[in-house]
One Martini backbone bead per residue (centre of mass of N, CA, C, O) as a GRO file, in nm:
protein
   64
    1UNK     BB    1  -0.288  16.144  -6.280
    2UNK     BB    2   0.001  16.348  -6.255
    3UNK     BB    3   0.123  16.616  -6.050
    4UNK     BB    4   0.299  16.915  -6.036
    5UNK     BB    5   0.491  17.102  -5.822
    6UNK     BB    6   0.674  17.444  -5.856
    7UNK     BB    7   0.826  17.696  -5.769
    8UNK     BB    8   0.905  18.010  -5.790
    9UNK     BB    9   0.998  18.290  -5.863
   10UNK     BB   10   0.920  18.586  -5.654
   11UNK     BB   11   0.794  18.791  -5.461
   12UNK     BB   12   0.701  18.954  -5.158
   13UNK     BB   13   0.393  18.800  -5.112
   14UNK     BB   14   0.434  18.561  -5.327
   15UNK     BB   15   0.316  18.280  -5.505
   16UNK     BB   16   0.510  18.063  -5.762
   17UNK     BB   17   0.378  17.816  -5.985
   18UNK     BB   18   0.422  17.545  -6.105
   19UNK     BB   19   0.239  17.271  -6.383
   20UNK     BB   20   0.187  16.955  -6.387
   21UNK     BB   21   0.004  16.725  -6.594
   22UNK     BB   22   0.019  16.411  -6.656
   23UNK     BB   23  -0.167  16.154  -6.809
   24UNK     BB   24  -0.370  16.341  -6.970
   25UNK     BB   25  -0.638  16.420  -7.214
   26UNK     BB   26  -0.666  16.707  -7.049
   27UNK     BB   27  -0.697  16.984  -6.892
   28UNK     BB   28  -0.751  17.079  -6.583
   29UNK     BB   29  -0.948  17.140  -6.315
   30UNK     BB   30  -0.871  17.350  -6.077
   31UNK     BB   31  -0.854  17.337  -5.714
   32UNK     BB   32  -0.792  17.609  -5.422
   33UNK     BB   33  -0.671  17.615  -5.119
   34UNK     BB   34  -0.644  17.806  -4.861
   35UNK     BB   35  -0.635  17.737  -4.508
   36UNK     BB   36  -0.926  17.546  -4.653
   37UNK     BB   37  -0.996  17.804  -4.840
   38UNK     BB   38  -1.118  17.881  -5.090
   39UNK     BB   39  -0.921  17.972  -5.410
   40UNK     BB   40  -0.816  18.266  -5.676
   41UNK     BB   41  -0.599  18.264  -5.842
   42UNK     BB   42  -0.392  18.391  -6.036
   43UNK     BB   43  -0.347  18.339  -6.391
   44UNK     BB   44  -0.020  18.334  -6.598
   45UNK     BB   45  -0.107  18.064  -6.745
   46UNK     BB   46  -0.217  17.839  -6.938
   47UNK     BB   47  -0.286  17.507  -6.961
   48UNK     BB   48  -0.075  17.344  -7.189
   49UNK     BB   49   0.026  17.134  -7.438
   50UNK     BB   50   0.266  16.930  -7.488
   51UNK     BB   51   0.510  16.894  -7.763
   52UNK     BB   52   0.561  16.594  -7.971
   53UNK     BB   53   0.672  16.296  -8.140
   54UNK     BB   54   0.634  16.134  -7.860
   55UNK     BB   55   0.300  16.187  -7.867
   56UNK     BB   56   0.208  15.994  -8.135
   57UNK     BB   57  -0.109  15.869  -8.065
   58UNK     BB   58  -0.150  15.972  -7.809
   59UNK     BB   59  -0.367  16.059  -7.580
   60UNK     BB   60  -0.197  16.145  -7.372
   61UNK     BB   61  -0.090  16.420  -7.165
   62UNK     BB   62   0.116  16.710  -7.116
   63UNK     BB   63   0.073  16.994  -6.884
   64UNK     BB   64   0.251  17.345  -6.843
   0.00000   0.00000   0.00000
C-alpha cells in the first residue's frame, strides 16, 4: 500500500491533511504520532474508497 499526505489550508495552530492509501483491499486504520507521542487528531471525513470504471473487477482500491 502506498500513502499520500497532502498539507491543506487551515486556521492558525491547526493542521488539515489530506490522505491518500492506494493499493489497498480496505480502508487503513491510520496511527498518528505528534514529537514521538501517540495522538488522536479530529478526523474531518472518513477514507472513503475512490470510485471509477477503471477499478471494476480489482480488489485493490485508493481512498481518499
Amino acid at each position: 500500500m502506498r500513502l499520500s499526505l497532502h498539507q491543506r489550508a487551515a486556521p492558525h495552530g491547526q493542521l488539515h491533511v489530506w490522505i491518500g492509501a492506494a493499493e489497498a483491499a480496505q480502508a487503513p486504520q491510520l496511527q498518528w504520532m505528534l514529537d514521538g507521542a501517540p495522538a488522536a487528531p479530529q478526523v474531518l471525513r472518513p477514507l472513503t474508497v475512490v470510485r471509477g470504471p477503471q477499478l471494476a473487477g480489482k480488489p485493490e482500491r485508493t481512498f481518499g
